[in-house]
BADO-417020 format. One line per 4 residues: number of its first residue (from 1); their letters; for each residue y, z, x of N, C-alpha, C, O. Coordinates in Angstrom, 2 decimals. Atoms other than C-alpha are relative to their C-alpha. Last residue first. Example, Ala and Ser with C-alpha at 12.3 -4.5 7.8 and 13.67 -1.06 7.14 Angstrom:
<atoms>
2> SA> -1.19:-0.06:-0.82:-1.06:7.14:13.67:1.09:0.73:-0.77:2.20:0.90:-0.26 | -1.19:0.00:0.89:-4.50:7.80:12.30:1.20:0.00:0.90:1.18:0.66:1.94
</atoms>
This chain:
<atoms>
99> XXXX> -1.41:0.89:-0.52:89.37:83.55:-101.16:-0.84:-0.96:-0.12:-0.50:-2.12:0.12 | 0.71:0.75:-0.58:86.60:86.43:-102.96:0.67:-1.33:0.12:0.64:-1.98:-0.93 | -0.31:1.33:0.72:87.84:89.23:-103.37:-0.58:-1.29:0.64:-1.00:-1.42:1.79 | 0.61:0.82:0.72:86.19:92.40:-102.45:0.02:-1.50:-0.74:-0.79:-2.07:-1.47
95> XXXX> 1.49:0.70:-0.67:87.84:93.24:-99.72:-0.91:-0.31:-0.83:-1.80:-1.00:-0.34 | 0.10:1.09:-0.72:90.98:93.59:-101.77:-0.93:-0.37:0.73:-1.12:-1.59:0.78 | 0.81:0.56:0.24:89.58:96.06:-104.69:0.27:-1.41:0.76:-0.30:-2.43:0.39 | 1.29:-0.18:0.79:90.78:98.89:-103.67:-0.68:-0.92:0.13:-1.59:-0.87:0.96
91> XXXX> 0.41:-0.05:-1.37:93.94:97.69:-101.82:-1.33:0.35:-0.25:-2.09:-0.16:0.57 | -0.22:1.30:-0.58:95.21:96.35:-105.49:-0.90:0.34:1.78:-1.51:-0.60:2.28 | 1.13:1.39:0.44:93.70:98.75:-107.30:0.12:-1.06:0.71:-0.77:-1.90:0.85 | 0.08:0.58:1.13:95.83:101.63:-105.45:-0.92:-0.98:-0.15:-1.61:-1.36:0.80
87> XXXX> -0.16:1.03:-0.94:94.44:104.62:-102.94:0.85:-1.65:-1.53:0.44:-1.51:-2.68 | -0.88:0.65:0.44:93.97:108.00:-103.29:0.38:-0.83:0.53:0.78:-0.78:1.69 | -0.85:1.05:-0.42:90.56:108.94:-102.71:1.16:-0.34:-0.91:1.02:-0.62:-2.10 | -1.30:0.28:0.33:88.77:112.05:-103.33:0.96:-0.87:0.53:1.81:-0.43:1.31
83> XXXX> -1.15:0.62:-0.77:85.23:111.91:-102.07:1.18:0.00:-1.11:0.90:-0.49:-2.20 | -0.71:1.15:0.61:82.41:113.87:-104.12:1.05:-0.19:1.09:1.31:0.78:1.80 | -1.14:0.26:-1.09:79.92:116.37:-101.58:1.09:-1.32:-0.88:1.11:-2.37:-0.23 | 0.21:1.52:-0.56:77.10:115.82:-104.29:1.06:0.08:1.18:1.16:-1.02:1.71
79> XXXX> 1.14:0.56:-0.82:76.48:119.58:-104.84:0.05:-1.55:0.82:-0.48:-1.88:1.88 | -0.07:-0.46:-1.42:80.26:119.61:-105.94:-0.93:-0.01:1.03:-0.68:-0.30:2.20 | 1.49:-0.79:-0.31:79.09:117.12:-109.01:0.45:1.13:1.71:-0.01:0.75:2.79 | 0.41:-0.44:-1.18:82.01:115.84:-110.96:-1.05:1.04:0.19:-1.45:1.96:-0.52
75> XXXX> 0.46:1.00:-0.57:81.63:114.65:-114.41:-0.77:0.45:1.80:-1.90:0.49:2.30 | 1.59:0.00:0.66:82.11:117.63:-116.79:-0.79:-0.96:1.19:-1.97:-0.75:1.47 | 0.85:-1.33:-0.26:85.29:118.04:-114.59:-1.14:-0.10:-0.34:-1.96:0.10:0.55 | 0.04:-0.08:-1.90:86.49:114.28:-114.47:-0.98:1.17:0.02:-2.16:1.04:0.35
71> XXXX> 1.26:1.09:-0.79:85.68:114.43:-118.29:-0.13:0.05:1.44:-1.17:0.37:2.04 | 1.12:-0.22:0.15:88.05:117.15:-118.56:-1.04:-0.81:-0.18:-2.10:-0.30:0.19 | 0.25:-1.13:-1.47:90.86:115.72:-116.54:-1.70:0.42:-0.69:-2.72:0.02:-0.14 | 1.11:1.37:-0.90:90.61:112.26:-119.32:-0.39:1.44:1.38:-1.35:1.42:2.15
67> XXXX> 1.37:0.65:0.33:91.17:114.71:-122.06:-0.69:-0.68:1.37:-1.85:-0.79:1.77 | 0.68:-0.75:0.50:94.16:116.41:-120.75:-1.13:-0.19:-0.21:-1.91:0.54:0.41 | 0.05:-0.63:1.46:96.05:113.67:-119.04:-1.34:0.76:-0.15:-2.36:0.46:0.47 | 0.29:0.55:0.91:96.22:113.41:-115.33:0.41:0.28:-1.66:1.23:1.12:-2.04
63> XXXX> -0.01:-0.39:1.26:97.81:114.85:-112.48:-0.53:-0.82:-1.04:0.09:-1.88:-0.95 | 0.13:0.65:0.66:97.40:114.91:-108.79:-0.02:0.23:-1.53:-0.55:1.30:-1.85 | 1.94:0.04:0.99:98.52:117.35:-106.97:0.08:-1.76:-0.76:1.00:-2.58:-0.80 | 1.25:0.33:-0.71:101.55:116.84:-104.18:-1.38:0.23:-0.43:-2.44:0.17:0.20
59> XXXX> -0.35:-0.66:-1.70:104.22:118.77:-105.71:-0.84:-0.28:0.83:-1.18:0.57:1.65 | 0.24:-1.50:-0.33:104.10:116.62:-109.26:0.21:0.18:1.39:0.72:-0.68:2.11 | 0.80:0.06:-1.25:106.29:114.18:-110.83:-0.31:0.90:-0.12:0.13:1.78:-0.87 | -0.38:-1.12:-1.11:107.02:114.20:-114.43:-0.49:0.14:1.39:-1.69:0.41:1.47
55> XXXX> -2.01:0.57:-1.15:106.91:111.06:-116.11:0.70:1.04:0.92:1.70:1.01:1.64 | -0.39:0.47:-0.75:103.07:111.81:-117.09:1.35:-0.76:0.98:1.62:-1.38:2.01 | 0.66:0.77:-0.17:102.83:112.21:-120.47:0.43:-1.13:1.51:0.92:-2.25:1.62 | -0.85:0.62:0.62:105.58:114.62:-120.43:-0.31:-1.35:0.20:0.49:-2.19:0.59
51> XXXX> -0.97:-0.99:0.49:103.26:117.21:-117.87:1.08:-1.62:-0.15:1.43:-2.31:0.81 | -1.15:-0.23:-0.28:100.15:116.07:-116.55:0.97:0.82:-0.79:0.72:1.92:-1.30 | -0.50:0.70:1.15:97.22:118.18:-116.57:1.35:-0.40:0.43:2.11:0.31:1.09 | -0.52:-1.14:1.65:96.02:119.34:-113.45:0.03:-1.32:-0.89:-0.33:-2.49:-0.76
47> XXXX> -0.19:0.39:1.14:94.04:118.09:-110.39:0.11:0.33:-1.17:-0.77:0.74:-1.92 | 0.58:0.12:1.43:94.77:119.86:-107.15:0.03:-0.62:-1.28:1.13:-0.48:-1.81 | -0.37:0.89:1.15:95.25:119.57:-103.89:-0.39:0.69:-1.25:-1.29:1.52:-1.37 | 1.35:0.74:1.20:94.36:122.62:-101.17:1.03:-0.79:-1.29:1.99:-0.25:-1.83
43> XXXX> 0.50:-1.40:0.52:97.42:122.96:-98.10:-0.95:-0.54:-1.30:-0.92:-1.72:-1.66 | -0.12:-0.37:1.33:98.86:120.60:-96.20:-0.77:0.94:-0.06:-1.24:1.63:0.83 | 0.80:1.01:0.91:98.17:119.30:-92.38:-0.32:-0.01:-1.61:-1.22:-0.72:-2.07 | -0.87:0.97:-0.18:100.95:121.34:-90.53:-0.61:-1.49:-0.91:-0.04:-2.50:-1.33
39> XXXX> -1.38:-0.03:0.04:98.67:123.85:-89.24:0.77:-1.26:-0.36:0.78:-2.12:0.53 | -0.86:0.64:-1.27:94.92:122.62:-89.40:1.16:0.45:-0.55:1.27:0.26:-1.76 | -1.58:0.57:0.59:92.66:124.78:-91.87:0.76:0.08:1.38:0.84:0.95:2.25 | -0.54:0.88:-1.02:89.09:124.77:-90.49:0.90:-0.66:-0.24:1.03:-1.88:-0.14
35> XXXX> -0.04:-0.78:-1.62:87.30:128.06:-91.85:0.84:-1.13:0.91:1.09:-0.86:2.08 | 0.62:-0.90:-1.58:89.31:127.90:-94.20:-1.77:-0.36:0.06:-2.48:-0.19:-0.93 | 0.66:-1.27:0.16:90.82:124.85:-95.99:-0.88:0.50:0.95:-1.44:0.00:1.93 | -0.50:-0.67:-1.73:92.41:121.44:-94.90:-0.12:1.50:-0.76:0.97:1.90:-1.19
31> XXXX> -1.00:0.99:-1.34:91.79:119.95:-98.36:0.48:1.23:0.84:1.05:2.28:0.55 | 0.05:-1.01:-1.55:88.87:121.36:-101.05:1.44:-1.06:1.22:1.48:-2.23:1.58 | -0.20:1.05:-1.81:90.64:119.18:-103.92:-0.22:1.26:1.12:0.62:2.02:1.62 | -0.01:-0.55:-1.04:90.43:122.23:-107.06:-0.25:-1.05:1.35:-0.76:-0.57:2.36
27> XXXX> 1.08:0.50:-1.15:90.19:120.67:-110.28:0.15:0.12:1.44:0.18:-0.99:1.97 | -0.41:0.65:-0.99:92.76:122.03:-113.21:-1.08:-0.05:0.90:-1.79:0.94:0.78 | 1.50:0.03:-0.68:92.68:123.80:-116.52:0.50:-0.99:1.33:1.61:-1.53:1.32 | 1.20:-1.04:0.77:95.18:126.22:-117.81:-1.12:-0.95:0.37:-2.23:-0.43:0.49
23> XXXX> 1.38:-0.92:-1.08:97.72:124.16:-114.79:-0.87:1.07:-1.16:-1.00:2.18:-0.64 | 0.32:1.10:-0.89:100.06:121.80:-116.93:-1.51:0.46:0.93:-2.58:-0.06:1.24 | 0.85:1.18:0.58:100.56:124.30:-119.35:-0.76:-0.78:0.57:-1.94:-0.92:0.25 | -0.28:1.04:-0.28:102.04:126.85:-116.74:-1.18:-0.62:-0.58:-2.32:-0.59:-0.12
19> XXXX> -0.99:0.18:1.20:101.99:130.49:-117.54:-0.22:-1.64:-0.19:-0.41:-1.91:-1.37 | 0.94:0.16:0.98:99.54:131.06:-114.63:0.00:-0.17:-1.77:-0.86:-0.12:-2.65 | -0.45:-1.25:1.11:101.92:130.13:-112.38:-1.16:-0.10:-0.86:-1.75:-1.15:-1.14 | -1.59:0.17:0.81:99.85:128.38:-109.59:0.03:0.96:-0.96:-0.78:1.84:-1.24
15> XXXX> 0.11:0.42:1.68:97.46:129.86:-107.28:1.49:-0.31:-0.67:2.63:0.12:-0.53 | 0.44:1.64:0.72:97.39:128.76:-103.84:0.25:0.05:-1.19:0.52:-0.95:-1.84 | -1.55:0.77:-0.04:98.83:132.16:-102.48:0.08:-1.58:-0.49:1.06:-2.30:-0.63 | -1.15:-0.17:1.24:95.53:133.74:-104.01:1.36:-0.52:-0.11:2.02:-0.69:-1.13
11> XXXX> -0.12:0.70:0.91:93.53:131.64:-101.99:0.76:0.20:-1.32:1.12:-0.50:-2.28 | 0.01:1.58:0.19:94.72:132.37:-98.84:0.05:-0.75:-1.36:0.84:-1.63:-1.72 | -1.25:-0.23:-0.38:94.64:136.22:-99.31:0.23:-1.38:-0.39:0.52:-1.70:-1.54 | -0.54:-0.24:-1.63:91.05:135.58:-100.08:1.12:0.41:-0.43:1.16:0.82:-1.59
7> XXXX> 0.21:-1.78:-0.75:89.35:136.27:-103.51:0.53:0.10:1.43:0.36:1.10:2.13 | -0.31:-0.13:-1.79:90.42:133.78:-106.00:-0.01:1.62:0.72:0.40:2.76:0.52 | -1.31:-0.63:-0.39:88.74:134.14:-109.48:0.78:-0.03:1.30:0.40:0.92:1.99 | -0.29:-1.81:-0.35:85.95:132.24:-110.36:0.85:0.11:0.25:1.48:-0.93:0.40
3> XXX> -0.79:-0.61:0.28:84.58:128.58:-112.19:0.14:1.62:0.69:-0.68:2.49:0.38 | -0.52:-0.82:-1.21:82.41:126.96:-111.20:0.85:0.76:-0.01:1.08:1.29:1.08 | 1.15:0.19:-0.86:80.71:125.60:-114.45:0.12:0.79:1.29:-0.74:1.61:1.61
</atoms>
């Protein structure tokens, strides 16, 4: 759908190996990017595939399984401005409880 090639300087030092299973498809987290990348505040996320159903950490992306990433993709809308939250179920869904 969006799909293109990196064309800054910037964004080519983002790219991962392009050998790498884990990364042939993956979801791009705009984070602390140009025009108003903060020093010291990371660099763009991304959502890959995991790697050994997940027992492998990653370098600060997020990772899923194969199937469920491409739904995410078909899903997400960039027009919509989407939010990326990492957060767990338990803090999620504590203001909603009902004591």
């Amino acid at each position: 759908r969006l799909h293109r090639l990196p064309n800054t300087d910037w964004e080519k030092s983002q790219q991962m190996k392009q050998d790498d299973p884990a990364h042939k498809i993956k979801l791009f987290v705009k984070h602390n990017t140009a025009p108003l990348r903060k020093k010291g505040a990371g660099s763009a996320i991304f959502i890959h595939i995991w790697r050994d159903k997940g027992e492998r950490p990653t370098v600060g992306c997020t990772a899923l399984p194969e199937k469920v990433l491409k739904k995410l993709i078909k899903w997400v809308d960039p027009e919509k401005s989407p939010l990326f939250l990492v957060t767990t179920a338990a803090a999620w869904l504590e203001p909603y409880e009902v004591k």
